[in-house]
MDTraj code that builds the backbone (N, CA, C; nanometers):
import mdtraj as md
import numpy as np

residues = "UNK UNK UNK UNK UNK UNK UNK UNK UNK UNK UNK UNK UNK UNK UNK UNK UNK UNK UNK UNK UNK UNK UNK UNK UNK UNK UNK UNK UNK UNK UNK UNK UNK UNK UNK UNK UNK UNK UNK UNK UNK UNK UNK UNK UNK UNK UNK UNK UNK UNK UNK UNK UNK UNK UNK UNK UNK UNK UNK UNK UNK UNK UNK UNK UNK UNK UNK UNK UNK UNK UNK UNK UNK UNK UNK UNK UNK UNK UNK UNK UNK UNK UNK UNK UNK UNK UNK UNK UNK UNK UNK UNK UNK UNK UNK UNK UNK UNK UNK UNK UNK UNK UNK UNK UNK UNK UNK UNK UNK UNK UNK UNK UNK UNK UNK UNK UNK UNK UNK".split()
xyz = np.array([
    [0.0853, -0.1171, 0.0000],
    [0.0000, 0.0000, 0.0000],
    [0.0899, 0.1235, 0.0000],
    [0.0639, 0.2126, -0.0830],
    [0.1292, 0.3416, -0.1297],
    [0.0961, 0.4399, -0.0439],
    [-0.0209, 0.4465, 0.0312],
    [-0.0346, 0.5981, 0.1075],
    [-0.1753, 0.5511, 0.2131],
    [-0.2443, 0.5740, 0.2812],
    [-0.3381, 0.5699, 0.2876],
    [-0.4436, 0.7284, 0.3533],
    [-0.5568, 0.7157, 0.3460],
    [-0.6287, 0.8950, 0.3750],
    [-0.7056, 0.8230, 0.4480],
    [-0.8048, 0.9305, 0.5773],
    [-0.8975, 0.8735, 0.6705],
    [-0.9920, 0.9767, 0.5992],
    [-1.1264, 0.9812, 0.5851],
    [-1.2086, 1.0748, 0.5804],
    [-1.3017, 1.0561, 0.7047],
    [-1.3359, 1.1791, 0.7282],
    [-1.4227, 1.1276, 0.9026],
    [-1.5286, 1.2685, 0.8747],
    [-1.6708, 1.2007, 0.9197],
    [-1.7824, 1.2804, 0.8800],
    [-1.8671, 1.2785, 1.0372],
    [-1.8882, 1.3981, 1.0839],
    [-1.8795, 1.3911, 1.2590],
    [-2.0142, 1.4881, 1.2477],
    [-2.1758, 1.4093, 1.3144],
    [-2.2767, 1.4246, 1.3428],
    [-2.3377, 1.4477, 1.4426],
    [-2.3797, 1.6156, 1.4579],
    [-2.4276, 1.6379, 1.5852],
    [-2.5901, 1.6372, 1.5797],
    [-2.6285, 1.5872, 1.6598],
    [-2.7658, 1.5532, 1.6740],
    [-2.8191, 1.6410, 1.7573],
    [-3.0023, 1.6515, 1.7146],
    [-3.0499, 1.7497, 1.8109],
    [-3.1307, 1.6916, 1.9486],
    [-3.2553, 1.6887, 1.9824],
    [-3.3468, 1.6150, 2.0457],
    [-3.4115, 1.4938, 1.9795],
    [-3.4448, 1.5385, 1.8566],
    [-3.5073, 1.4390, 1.7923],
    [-3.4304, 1.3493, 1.6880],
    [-3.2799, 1.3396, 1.7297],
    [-3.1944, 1.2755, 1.6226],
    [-3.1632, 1.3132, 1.5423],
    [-3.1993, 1.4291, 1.4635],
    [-3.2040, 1.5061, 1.3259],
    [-3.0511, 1.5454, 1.3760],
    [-2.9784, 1.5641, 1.2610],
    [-2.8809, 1.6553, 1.2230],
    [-2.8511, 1.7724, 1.2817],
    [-2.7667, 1.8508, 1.4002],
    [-2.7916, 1.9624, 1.3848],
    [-2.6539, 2.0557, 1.3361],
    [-2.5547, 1.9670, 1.3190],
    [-2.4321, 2.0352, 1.3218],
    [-2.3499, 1.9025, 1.2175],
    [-2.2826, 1.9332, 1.1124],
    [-2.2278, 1.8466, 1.0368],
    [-2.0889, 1.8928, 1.0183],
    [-1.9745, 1.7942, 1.0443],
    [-1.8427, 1.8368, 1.0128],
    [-1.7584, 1.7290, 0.9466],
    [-1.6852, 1.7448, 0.8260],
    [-1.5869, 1.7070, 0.8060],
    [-1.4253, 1.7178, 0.8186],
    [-1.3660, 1.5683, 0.8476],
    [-1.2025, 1.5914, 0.7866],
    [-1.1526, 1.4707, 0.7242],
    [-1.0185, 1.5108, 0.6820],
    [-0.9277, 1.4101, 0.6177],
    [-0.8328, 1.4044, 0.6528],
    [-0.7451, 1.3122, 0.6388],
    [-0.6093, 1.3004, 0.7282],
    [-0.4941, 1.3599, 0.6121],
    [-0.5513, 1.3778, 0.4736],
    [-0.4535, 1.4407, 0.4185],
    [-0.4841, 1.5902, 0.3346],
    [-0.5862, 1.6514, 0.4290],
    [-0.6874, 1.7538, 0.3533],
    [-0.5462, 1.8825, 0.3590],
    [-0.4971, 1.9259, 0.2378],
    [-0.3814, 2.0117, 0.2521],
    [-0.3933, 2.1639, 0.3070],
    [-0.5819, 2.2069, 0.4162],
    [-0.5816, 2.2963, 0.4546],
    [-0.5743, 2.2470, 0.5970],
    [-0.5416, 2.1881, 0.6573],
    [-0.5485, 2.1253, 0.8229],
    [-0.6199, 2.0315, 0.8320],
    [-0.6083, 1.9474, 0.9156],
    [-0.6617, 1.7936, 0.9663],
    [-0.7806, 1.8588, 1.0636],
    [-0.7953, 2.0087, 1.0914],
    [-0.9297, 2.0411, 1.1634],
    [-1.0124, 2.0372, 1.1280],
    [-1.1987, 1.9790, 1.1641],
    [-1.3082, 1.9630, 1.1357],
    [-1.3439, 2.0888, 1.0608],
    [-1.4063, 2.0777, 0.9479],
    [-1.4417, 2.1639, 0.9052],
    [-1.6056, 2.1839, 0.8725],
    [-1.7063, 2.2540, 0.9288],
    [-1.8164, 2.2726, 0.9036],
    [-1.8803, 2.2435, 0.7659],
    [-2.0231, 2.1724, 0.7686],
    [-2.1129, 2.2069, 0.6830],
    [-2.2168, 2.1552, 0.6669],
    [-2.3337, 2.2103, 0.5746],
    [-2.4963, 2.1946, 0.5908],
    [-2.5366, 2.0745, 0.5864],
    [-2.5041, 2.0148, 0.4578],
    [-2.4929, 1.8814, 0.4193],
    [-2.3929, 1.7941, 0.3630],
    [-2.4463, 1.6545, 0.3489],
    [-2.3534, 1.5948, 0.2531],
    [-2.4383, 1.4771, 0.2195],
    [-2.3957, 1.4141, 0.1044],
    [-2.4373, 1.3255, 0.0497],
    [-2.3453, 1.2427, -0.0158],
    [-2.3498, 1.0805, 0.0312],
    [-2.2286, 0.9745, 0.0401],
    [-2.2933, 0.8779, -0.0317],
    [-2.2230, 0.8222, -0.1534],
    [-2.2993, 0.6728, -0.2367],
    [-2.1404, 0.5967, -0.2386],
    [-2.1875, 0.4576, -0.2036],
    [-2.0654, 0.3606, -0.1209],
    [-2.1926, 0.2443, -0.2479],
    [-2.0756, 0.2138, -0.3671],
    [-2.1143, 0.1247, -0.4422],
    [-2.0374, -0.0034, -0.3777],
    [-2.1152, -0.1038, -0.3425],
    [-2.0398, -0.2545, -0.2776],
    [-1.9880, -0.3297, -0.3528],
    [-1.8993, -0.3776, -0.3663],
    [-1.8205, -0.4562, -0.4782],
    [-1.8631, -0.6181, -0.4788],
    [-1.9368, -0.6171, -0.3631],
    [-2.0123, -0.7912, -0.3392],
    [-2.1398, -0.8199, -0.3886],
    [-2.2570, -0.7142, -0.3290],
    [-2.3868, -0.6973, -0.3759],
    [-2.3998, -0.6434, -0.5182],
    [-2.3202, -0.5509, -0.5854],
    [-2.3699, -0.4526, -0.6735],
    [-2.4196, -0.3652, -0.6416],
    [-2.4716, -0.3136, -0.4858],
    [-2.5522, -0.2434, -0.4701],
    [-2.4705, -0.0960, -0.4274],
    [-2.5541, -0.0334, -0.4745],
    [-2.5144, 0.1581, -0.3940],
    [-2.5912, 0.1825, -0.2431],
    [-2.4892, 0.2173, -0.1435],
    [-2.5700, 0.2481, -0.0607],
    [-2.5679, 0.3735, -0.0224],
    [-2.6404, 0.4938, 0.0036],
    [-2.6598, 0.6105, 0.0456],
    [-2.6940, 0.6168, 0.1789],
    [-2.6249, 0.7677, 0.2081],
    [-2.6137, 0.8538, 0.3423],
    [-2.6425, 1.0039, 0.2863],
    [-2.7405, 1.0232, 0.2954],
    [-2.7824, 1.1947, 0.2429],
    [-2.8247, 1.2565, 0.3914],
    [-2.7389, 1.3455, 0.4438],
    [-2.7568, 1.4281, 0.5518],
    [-2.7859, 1.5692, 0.5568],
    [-2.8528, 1.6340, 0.5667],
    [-2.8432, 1.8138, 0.5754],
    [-2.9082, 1.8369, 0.7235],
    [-2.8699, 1.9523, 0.7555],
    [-2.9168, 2.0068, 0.8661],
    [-3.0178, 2.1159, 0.8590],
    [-3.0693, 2.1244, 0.9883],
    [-3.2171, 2.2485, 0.9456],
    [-3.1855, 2.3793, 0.9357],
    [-3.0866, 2.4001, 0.9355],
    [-3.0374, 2.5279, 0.9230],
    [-3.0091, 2.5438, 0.7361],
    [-3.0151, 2.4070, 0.6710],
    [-2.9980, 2.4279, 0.4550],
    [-3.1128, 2.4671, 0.4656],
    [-3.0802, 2.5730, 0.3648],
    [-3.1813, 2.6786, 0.3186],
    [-3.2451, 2.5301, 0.1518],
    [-3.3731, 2.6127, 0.1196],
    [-3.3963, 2.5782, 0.0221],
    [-3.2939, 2.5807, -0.0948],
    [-3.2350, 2.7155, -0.0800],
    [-3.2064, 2.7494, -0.2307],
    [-3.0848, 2.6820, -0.2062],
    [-3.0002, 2.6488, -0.0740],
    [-2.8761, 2.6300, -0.1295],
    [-2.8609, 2.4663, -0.1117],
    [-3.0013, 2.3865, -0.1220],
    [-3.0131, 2.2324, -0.1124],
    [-3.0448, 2.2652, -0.2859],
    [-3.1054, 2.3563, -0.3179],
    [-3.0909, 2.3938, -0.4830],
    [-2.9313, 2.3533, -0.5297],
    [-2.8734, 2.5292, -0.4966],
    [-2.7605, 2.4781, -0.5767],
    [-2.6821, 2.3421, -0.5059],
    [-2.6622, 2.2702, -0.3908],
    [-2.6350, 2.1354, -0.3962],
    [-2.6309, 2.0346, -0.4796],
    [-2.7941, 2.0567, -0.5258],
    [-2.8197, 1.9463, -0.5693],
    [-2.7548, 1.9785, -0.7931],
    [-2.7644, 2.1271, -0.7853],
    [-2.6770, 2.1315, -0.9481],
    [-2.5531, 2.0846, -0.9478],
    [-2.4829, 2.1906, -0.8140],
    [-2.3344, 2.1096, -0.8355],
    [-2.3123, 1.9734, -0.8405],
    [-2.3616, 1.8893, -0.7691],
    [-2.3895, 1.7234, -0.7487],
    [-2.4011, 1.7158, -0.9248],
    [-2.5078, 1.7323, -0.9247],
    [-2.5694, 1.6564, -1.0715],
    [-2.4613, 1.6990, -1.2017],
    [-2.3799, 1.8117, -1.1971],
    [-2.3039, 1.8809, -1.2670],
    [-2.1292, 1.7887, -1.2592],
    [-2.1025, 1.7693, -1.1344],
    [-2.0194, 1.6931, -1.0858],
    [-2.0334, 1.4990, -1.1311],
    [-2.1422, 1.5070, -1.1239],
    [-2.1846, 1.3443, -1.1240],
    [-2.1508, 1.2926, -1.2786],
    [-2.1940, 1.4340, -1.3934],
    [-2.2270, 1.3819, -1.5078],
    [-2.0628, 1.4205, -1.5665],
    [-1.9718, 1.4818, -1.5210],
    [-1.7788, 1.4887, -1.4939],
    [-1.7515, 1.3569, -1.4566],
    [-1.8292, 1.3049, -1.3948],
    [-1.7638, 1.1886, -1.2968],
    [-1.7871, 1.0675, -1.3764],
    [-1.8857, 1.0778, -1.4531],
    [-1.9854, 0.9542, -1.4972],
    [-1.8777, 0.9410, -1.6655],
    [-1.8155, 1.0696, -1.7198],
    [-1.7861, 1.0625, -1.8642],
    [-1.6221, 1.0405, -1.8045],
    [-1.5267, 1.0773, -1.7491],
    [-1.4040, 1.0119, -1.6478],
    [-1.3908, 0.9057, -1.6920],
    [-1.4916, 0.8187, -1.5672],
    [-1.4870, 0.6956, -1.5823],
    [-1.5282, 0.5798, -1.7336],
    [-1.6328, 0.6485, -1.8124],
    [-1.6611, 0.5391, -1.9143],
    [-1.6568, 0.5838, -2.0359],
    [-1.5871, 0.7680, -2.0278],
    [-1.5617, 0.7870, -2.2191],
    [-1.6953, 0.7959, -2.2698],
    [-1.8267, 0.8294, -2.1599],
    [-1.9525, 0.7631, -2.2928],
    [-1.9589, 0.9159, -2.2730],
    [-1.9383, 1.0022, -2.4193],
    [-2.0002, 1.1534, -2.4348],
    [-2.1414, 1.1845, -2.4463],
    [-2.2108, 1.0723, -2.5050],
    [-2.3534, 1.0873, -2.5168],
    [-2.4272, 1.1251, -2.3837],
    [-2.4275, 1.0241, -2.3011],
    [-2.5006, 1.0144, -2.2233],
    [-2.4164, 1.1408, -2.0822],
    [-2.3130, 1.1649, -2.0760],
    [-2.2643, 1.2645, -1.9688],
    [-2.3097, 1.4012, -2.0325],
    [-2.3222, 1.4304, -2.2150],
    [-2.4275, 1.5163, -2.2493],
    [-2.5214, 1.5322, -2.1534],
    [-2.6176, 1.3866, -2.1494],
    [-2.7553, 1.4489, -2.1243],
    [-2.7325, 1.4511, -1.9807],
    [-2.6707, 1.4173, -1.9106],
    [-2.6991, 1.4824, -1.7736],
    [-2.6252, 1.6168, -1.7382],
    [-2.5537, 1.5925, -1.8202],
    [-2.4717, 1.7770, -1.7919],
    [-2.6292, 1.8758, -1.8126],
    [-2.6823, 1.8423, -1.9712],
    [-2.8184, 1.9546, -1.9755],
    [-2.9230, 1.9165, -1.9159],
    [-2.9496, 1.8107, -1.7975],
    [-2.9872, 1.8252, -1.6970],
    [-2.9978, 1.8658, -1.5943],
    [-2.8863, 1.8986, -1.5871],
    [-2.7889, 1.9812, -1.4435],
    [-2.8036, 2.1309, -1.4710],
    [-2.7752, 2.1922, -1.6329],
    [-2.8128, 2.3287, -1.7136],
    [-2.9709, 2.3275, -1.6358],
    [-3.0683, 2.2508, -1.6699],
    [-3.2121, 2.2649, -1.6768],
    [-3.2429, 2.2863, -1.5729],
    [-3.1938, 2.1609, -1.4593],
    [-3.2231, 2.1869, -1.2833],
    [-3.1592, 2.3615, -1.2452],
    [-3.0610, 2.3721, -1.3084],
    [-2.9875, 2.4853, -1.2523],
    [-3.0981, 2.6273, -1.3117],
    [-3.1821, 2.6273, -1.4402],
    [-3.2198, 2.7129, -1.5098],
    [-3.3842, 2.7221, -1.3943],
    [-3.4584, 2.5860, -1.3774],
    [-3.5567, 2.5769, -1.3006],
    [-3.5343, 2.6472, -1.1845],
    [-3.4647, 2.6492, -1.1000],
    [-3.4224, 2.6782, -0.9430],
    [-3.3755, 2.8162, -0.9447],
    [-3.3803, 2.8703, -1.0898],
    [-3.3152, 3.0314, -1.0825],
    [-3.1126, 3.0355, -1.0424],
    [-3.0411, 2.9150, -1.0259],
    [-2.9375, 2.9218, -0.9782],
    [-2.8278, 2.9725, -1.1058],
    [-2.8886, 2.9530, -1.2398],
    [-2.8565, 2.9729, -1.4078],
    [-2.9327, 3.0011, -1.4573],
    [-2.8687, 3.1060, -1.4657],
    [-2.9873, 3.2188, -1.5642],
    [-3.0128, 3.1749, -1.7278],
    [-3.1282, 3.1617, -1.7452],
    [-3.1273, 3.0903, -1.8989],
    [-2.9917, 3.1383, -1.9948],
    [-3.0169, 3.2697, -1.9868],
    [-2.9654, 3.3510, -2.0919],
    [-2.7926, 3.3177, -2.1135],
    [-2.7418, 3.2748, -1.9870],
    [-2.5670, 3.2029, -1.9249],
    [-2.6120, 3.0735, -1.9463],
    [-2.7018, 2.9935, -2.0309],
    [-2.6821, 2.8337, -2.0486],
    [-2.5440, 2.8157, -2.1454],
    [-2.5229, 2.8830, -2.2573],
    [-2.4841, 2.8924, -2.3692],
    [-2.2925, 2.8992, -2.2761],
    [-2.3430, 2.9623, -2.1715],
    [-2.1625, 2.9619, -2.1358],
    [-2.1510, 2.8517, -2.0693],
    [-2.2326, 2.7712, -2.0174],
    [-2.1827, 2.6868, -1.9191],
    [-2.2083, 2.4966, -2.0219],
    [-2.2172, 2.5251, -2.1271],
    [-2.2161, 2.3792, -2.1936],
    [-2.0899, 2.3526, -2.2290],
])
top = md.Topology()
chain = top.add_chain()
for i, resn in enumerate(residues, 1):
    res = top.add_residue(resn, chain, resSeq=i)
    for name in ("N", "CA", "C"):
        top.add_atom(name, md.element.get_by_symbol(name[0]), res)
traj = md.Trajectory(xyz[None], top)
């Protein structure tokens, strides 16, 4: 083994179990190994035994609508980078990139008129 990284995702709970405080770190994060705050996160752990994806989607009550909005563009914007990476398929990381344009144009986070810059 060449190196290894810890990632550690640290959940503060309120009365009712909910989320109220979310922090991350990494053991090789090159701004400090200190916890660093935030609203949400969302974790997919594909199993190499089952086939299966398993999810951890967390936010706290303090995410605003709009910015579980832009979350969810960058995600989908990121996903469809992530998805053409790994398998070269241009077609299909197309259509979720102008999915990610469309979610982003719906939610007001991309202004129609800036689609044309961001393809």
């Amino acid at each position: 083994m060449q190196g290894k990284s810890t990632i550690q995702i640290d959940v503060e709970l309120d009365d009712k179990k909910h989320p109220d405080k979310i922090y991350w770190s990494a053991s090789d994060n090159p701004q400090g190994k200190e916890p660093i705050a935030c609203k949400a996160f969302l974790l997919s752990v594909f199993d190499e035994v089952s086939a299966d994806t398993f999810r951890i989607d967390l936010w706290t009550s303090k995410l605003q609508v709009a910015e579980m909005d832009r979350l969810m563009f960058q995600t989908f914007k990121s996903m469809a980078d992530t998805y053409f990476k790994a398998t070269n398929n241009h077609e299909l990381a197309n259509v979720m990139h102008n999915f990610a344009i469309y979610f982003g144009e719906q939610t007001g986070i991309v202004p129609k008129e800036e689609n044309e810059n961001l393809s």
